[in-house]
C-alpha positions as CSV (number, residue, x, y, z in Angstrom):
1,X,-10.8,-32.3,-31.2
2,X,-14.1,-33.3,-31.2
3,X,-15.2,-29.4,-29.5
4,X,-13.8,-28.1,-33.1
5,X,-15.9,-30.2,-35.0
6,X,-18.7,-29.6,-32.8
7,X,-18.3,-25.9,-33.2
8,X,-17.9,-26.2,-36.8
9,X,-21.2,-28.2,-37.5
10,X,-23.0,-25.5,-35.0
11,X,-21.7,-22.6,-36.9
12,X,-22.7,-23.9,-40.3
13,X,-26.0,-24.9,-38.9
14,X,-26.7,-21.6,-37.9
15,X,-25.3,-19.9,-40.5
16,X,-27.4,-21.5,-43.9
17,X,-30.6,-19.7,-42.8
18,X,-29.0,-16.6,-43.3
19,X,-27.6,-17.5,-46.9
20,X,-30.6,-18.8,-48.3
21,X,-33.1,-17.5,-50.4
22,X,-37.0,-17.8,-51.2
23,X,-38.6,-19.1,-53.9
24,X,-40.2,-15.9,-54.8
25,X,-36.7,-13.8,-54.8
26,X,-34.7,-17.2,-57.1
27,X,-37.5,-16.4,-59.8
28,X,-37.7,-12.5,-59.4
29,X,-33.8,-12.7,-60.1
30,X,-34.6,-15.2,-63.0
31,X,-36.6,-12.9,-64.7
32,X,-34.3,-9.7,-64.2
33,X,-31.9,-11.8,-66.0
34,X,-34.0,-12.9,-68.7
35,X,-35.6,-9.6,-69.0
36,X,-32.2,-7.5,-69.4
37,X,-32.2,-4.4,-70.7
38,X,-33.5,-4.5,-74.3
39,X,-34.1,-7.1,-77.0
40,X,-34.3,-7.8,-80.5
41,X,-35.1,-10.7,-82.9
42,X,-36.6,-12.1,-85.8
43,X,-39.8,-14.4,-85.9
44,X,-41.9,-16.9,-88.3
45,X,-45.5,-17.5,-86.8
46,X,-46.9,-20.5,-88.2
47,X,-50.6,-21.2,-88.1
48,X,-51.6,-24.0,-89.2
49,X,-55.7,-24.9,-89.5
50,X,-57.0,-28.3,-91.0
51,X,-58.6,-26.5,-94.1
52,X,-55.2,-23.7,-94.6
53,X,-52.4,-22.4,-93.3
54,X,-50.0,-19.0,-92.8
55,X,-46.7,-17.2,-91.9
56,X,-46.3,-14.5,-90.5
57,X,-43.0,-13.1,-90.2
58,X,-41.8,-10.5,-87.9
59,X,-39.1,-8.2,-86.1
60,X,-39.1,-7.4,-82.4
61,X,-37.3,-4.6,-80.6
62,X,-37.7,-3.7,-76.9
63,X,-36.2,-1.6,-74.5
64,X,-37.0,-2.9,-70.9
65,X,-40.6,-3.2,-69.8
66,X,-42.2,0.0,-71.4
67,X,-40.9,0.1,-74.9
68,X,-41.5,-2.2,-77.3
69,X,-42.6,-2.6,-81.3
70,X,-43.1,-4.7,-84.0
71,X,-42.8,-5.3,-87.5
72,X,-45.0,-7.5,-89.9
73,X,-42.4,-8.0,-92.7
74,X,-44.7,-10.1,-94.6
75,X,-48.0,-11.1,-94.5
């Protein structure tokens, strides 16, 4: 019995390595995901200074990583 066990532990010793992945590959697939395949929202851009302040509002479309556009709606 205890051979089993022994051979168990070996094998999933050895075998994690192979399984694992590097940091660098975790946040390349992170940003695949994140990136997908095209985009589109709405967005308010605040700025605000001590003496004013202003909106901006926009739309935002993109296709992947070459296209991508947008729209002031109002100032």
């Amino acid at each position: 019995m205890n051979k089993l066990k022994l051979s168990l532990l070996l094998f999933t010793l050895f075998s994690l390595p192979a399984f694992s992945q590097t940091a660098t590959e975790i946040i390349k697939m992170a940003d695949e995901k994140m990136q997908g395949t095209s985009s589109k929202g709405e967005m308010v851009m605040k700025i605000i200074r001590p003496d004013w302040s202003r909106e901006i509002r926009m739309k935002t479309w993109s296709l992947g990583t070459d296209y991508s556009l947008i729209l002031l709606t109002a100032p």
